[in-house]
Phi, psi and omega in degrees: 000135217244103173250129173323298197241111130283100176300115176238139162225148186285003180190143172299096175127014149302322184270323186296312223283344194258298205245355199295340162296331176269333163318272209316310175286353199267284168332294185322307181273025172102356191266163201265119175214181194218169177228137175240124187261151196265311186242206199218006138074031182286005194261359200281166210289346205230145168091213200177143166314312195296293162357271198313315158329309174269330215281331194268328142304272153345358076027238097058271166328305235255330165293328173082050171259151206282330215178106197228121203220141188235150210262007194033083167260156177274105191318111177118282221249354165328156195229146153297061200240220181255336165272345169269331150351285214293326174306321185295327183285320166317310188270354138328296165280323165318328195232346187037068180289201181244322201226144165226121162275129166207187175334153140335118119000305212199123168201165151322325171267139199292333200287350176281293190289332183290289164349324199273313173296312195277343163292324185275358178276309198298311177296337198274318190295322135018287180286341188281124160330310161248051160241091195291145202201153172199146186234131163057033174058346153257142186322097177277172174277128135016139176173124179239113173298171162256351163229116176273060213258127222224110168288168199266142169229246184279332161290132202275075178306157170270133181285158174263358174190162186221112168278111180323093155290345199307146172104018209235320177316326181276346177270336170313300191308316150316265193329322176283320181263031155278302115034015220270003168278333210262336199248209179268132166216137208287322189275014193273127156282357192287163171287137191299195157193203198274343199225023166247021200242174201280328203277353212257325092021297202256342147284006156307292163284324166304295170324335184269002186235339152307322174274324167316323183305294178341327211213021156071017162225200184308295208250177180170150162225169217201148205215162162248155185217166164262357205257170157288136166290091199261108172259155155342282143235212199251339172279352171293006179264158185252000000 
């Protein structure tokens, strides 16, 4: 399957929580994505791997994505290297996406900016020709995507571009509280964090309707690129 868009996240519920609204309007217009989780988000303080499995099919289901596969990498201690490289390059050359969304550049968790290298050294190392890779006993092809593009997490980087969601936040917010180990809930008996508390919740929104302000409309998510942002022309801007 030829996917428009490929999400990678270093742990499940990385991508709702950065991009899920831009998923979600991506989807609306027909375009085809998919999601890759590298790990299975086994270190996190609440839940279980098996939790996180079903919360990230429901997920999944609730964004309306073509396709969601997790790489069991190990949570925490995963390496930028040549093996995890060639896994990342397997779904890649697999779905041949046009756009790959990934990790932070920079964040409070070390698996986001580490996430964040080894998927963009992987698309580029991808397109090489005598790097042989095979799925399913067959031989893949070479696929370099054409954009590489790194959503915002917990530090609030400035972005190089901001994508309109409105209308798109309530589905996000689904997706994210499919999550129902991970967030905030008053009756959870569990050890508290960072992303368990109500304000933390709620920065969720606030932050998509700040940047919305920025660009004169509700809502917004805000992206990093390695490339210059190139438009069509000058009325193509909004």
């Amino acid at each position: 399957m030829k996917l428009d868009i490929l999400a990678f996240g270093a742990h499940p519920d990385d991508i709702e929580l950065s991009c899920g609204a831009t998923i979600a309007k991506e989807v609306s217009l027909g375009k085809k994505v998919g999601v890759i989780d590298l790990t299975r988000g086994e270190l996190g303080t609440r839940g279980s791997a098996e939790l996180r499995d079903k919360e990230a099919a429901k997920a999944a289901e609730i964004l309306g994505v073509s396709v969601r596969e997790n790489l069991a990498f190990s949570d925490g201690f995963f390496m930028n290297d040549r093996k995890h490289q060639l896994e990342v390059i397997k779904m890649i050359r697999k779905y041949k996406p046009e756009i790959v969304l990934c990790n932070a550049i920079d964040d409070r968790h070390i698996d986001h900016p580490k996430g964040s290298k080894l998927v963009s050294d992987a698309c580029f190392l991808s397109g090489l020709l005598k790097i042989e890779t095979e799925v399913e006993g067959k031989q893949q092809e070479k696929w370099r995507p054409k954009q590489v593009y790194h959503y915002i997490q917990w530090k609030n980087i400035e972005p190089d571009f901001v994508v309109n969601v409105t209308g798109f936040m309530d589905l996000k917010m689904k997706s994210v509280l499919a999550y129902s180990s991970q967030f905030y809930n008053p009756d959870s008996k569990e050890p508290e964090t960072p992303i368990t508390s109500k304000n933390f919740n709620e920065s969720i929104n606030y932050r998509a309707k700040d940047l919305g302000r920025l660009i004169d409309v509700d809502f917004a998510e805000g992206f990093t690129t390695e490339r210059y942002v190139a438009v069509e022309n000058l009325s193509k801007l909004i």
